[in-house]
N, C-alpha and C positions, 0 to 999 in steps of 0.2 A: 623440407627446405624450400623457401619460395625463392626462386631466384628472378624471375617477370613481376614485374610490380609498377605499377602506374598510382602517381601520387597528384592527386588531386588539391590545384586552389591551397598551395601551398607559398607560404613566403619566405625568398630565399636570406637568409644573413649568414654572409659569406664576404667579407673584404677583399678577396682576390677573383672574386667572380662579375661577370659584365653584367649578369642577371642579379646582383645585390639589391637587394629593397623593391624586388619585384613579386609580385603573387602569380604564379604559375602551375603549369601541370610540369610531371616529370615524368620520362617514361624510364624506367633500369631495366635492361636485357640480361641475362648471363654475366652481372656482377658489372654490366658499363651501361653510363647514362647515354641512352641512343637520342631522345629528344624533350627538348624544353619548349616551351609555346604556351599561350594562352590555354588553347583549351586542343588534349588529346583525346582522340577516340582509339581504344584498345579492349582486345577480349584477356589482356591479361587481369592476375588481380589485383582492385584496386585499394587504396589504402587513402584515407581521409578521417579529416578531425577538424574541430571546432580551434578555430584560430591557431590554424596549425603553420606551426615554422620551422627549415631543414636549416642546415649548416653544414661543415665539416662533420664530422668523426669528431666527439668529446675526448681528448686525452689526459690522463690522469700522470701524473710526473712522479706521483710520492705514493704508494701503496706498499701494504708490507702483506707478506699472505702466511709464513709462516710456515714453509713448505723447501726444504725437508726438517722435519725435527719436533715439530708442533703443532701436529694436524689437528691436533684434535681444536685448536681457536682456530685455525684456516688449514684448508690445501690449495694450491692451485685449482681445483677445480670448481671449488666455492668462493672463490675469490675471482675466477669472473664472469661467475654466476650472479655475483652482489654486485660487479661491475657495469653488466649488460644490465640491469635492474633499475642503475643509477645512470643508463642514458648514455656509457662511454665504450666506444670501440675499440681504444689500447688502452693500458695501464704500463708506467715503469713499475717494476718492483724489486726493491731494496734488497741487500744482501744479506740482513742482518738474521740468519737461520743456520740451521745445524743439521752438519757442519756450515760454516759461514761462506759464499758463493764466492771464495776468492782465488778461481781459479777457472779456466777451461771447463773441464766439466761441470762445474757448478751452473755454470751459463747455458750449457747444451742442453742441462738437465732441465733447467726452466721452458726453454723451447722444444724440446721434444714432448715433456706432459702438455704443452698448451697446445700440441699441434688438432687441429681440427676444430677449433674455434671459432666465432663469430664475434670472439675479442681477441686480439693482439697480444701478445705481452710483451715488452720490452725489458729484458733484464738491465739491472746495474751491478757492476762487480763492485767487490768491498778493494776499499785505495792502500790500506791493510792488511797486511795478513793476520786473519783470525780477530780483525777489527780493535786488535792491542794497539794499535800506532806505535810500533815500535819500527815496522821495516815496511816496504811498496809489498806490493802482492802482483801477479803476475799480471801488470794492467793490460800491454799490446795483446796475448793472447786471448785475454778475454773479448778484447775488443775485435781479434778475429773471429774468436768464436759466435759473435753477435751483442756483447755488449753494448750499449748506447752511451754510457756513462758509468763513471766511478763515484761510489758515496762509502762513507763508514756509518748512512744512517743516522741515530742517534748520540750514536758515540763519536763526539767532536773530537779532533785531533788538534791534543795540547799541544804536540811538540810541531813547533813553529817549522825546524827546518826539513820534519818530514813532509809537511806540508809543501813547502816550498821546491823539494825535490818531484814530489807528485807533481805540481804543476809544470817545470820545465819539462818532465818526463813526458806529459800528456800531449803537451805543443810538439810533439817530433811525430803525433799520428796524428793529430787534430782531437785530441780527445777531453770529455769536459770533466772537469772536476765539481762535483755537489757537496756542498760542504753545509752542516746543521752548526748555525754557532753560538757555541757554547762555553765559558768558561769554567770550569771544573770548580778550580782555586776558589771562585767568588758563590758559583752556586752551591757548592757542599753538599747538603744532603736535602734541601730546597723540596720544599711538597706542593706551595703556590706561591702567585706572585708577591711579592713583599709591597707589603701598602699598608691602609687601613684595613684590611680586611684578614688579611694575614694575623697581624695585632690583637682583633679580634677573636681569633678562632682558635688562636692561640698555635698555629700549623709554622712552622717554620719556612719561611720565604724565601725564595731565589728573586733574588733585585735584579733588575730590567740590565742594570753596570754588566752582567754576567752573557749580556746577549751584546751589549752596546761594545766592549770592548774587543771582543773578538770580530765583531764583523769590523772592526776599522782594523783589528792584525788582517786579516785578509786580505779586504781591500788592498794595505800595504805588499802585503805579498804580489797581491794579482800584477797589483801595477810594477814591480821589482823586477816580476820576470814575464810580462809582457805576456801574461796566459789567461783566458777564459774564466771563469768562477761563476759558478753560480750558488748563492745562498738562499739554503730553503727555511721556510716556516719564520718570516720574519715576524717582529710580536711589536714591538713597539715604536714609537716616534723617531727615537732620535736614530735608530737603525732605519727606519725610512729615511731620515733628511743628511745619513753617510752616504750611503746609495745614492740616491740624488745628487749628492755634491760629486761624487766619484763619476757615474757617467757623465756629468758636466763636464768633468776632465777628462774622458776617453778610455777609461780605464774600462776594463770587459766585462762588466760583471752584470748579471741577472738574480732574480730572486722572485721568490714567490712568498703566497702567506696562505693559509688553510681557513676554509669556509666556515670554521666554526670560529677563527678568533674573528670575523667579521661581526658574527651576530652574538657572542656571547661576552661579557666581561665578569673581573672578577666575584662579584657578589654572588656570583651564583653558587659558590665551594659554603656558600654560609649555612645550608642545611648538610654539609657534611657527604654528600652524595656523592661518591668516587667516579663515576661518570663522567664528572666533570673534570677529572684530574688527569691532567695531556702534557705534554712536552712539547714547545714550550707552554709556560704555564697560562693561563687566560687569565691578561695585564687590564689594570683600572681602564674606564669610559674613555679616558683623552686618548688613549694609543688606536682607539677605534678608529676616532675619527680622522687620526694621524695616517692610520693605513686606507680610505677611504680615498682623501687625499692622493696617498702615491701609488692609488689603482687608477684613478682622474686622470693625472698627470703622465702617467707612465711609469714612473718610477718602479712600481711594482708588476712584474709581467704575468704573472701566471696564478691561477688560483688551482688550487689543489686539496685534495678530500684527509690526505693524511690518514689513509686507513690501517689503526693499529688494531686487529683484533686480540682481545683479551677474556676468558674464558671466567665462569663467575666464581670461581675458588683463586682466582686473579684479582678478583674485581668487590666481589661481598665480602669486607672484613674492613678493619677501620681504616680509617682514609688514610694517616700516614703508613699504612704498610700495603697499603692497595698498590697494584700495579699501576704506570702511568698509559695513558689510551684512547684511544675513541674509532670506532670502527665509522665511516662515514661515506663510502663509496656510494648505496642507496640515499642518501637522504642530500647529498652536495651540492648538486643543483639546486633542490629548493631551496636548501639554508643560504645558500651565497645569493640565490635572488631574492629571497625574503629581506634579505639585509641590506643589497642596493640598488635593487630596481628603482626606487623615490631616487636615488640622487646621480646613476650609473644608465648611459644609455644601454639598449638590448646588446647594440654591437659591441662595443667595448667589452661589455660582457661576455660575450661567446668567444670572440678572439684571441680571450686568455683564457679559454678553455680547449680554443683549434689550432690555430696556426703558432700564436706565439711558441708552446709546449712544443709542436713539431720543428718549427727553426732553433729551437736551444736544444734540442735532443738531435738535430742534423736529418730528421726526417720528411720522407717527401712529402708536400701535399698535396691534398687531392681538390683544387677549384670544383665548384658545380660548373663544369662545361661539359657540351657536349663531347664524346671520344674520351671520358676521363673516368677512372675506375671511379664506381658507387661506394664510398668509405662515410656516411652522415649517421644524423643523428636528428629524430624527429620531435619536437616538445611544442610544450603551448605557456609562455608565460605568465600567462594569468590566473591558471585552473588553481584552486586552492585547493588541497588537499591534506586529510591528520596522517601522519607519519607512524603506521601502526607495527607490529614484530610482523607482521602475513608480510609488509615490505622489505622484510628482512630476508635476504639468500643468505649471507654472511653464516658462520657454523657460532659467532659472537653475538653477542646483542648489546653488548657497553656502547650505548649510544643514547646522549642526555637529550636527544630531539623525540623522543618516544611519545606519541601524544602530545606534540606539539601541530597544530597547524601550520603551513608553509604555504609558499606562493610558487608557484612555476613548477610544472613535473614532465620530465623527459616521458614521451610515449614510443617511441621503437626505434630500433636502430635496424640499419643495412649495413651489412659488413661482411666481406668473404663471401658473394654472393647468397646472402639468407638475411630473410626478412624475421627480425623477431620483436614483439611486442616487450615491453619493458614492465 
């Protein structure tokens, strides 16, 4: 455990810090930054790298680990082992295991295995009991218990005024609701996006209508009862330009999109490679550049890994009976800078991987100032690097970036006083 650590000729990108866009030394004592300045002289150890740049603590909002129930594709303890791997110092993660986290202990149990850590975990209870949408599940307690937020995960809630009760219920603690939206009715039994390439492959499609209509019920919703929302894994255009029009109106909602629908589009399901097959499904080229756009603008807050692991008696057999997935915690930073470094500045980039994540999840942050607990994350965006299984911690390997080169790779994080390489 290295808790002294002096970081050399570093550049900080941090939005909330005075020291932003400055190249500096740091010095971290017992888990607190005692001094920032040009140039420190210290017998602790020191740590440097070739165009090296600090930030906050990487937060990951969406991870699934798969823990209790399914260890054998994750546990908690490999889950943020792939975490710390891919550069991030918390992770939320999803309810969606067995029995399903929709209770008090289900949340304790998440933090008492993570205790001792050099990553975070941040539980989400399920807004469901037993993730059926039929009744609430026990949201305040959980939320005492340590909750940060309510999701059903994968499993969209059709019926509108369960929905609609979860959120007034949530507004009496401050509590956020995470909603994945999805229309049932419209996508059926849907294996990729519906287009030309669907057409082609002959796989039956889930139409974009299936994502677009639900997030304008939402919306509706949010704005009804005057409560928070946030929607995750947005896929295409006109879901970003709902959004957009909704905060224009004041309405509360956030949303985020996952680093693989940044850099991938549909064509790539066209050799058949289940890999590729995730929820939501990866939408034609224009939605691309449609979520590019509402990372630009703002629209879209937070970029997220979406790590489902899926084990390969899940994953090796034909595509429409393959499980849906992609494990992506290891490989997220690169894939999301790979995609918009040419048109996304650095900072814009990291801020929806630090701070924005922490103000929608209600947690504190940690500025690079002096007197401030050491919670970063050290990387170099330029190093190109192949994305091989040795990068893999994950207990999964369903990841379509395998032997892909990438651009940007996290080198170590500080967190809970311990310095670890990535």
């Amino acid at each position: 455990m290295t808790k002294n650590v002096l970081i050399k000729k570093a550049l900080i990108v941090d939005s909330e810090s005075k020291h932003n866009g400055k190249t500096v030394d740091i010095l971290i004592e017992n888990g607190v930054i005692t001094e920032i300045k040009k140039n420190i002289a210290s017998k602790h150890k020191v740590f440097e790298a070739n165009n090296l740049h600090i930030s906050q603590g990487w937060i990951d909002m969406k991870t699934s680990f798969c823990d209790p129930g399914h260890e054998h594709k994750e546990d908690i303890q490999s889950g943020l082992a792939a975490a710390q791997k891919g550069g991030f110092t918390g992770v939320a993660v999803m309810p969606s295991t067995t029995p399903v986290t929709d209770s008090k202990s289900g949340i304790e149990y998440m933090l008492n295995t993570s205790k001792g850590n050099c990553v975070d975990i941040y539980p989400i209870g399920a807004i469901s009991q037993q993730l059926k949408g039929e009744s609430i599940s026990e949201m305040f307690d959980m939320q005492q218990a340590g909750a940060v937020a309510f999701s059903d995960d994968k499993n969209s809630i059709q019926n509108a005024e369960l929905l609609k009760t979860a959120l007034l219920y949530c507004k009496s603690f401050d509590g956020l609701i995470i909603h994945y939206p999805n229309d049932k009715s419209i996508a059926k039994n849907g294996q990729v996006n519906e287009g030309e390439t669907s057409t082609k492959s002959g796989l039956k499609g889930i139409p974009s209508l299936a994502e677009e209509l639900m997030v304008a019920r939402d919306l509706f919703l949010a704005e009804y009862c005057n409560a928070k929302i946030h929607l995750t894994c947005i896929s295409t255009g006109k879901s970003v330009d709902l959004i957009r029009k909704a905060k224009a109106k004041g309405i509360k909602v956030t949303c985020d999109v996952t680093a693989h629908h940044l850099m991938l589009d549909d064509t790539t399901i066209e050799g058949f490679d289940s890999n590729y097959k995730t929820l939501p499904p990866l939408r034609e080229k224009g939605n691309l550049k449609a979520l590019l756009k509402g990372l630009k603008d703002g629209t879209i807050d937070v970029i997220i890994s979406d790590h489902t692991p899926e084990d390969e008696e899940s994953k090796k057999k034909e595509f429409d009976l393959a499980n849906f997935g992609i494990i992506g915690l290891e490989s997220a930073y690169g894939v999301l800078n790979s995609a918009l470094s040419n048109t996304i500045d650095n900072q814009t980039i990291t801020d929806k991987l630090t701070t924005n994540p922490r103000n929608i999840l209600g947690l504190k942050t940690q500025p690079l100032e002096i007197g401030n607990v050491a919670n970063v994350t050290f990387y170099d965006p330029s190093e190109k690097w192949i994305f091989s299984e040795t990068d893999i911690k994950s207990k999964s390997k369903n990841s379509p970036f395998l032997g892909m080169e990438l651009t940007g790779k996290p080198l170590a994080t500080y967190n809970n006083q311990t310095l670890t390489i990535c």
